[in-house]
N, C-alpha and C positions, 0 to 999 in steps of 0.2 A: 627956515621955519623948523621948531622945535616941536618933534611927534609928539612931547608929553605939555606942550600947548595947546593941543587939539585934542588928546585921551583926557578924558574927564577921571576917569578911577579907573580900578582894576576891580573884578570879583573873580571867587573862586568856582571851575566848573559846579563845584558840589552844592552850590548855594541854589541852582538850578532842580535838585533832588529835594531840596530841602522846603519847596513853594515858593520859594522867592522869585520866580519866573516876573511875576506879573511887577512887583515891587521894583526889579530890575527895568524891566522894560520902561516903565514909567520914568526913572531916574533917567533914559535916554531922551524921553521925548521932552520933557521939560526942558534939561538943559539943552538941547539940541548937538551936543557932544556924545563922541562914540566909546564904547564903552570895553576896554581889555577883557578878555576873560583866561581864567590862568588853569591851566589842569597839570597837575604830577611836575608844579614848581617852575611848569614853560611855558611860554606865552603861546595862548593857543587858536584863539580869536578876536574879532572883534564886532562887536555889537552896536548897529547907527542904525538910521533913519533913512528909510530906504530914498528920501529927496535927497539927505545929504549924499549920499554912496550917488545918484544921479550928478550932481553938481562934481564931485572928484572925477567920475568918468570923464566927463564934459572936457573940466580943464585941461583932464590926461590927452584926450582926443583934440584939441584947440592946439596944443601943446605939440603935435605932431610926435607922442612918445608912443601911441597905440593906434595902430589902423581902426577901421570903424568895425562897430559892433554890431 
């Protein structure tokens, strides 16, 4: 599985200063894909839906790659 099959876009940290917070967040919850965010040219985070971040834990933990939480 290809990471840039699951990132929906990228934005920039600055677009957070700029009000786009809310516009942001929206573009996650729609698509239900998580969303990069980029500061000073590096990838810095990323931004989901805290079901989907539940359902990745899940698989990690099923997976036997992370003790339990």
């Amino acid at each position: 599985m290809n990471f840039n099959d699951i990132i929906l876009d990228s934005v920039k940290a600055r677009d957070f200063n700029r009000g786009q917070s809310a516009k942001i967040f929206k573009r996650v919850e729609e698509s239900k894909k998580p969303i990069k965010v980029i500061k000073n040219s590096k990838e810095y985070m990323v931004i989901m839906e805290y079901e989907e971040f539940l359902k990745i834990i899940a698989k990690l933990n099923n997976g036997g790659i992370n003790g339990k939480i």
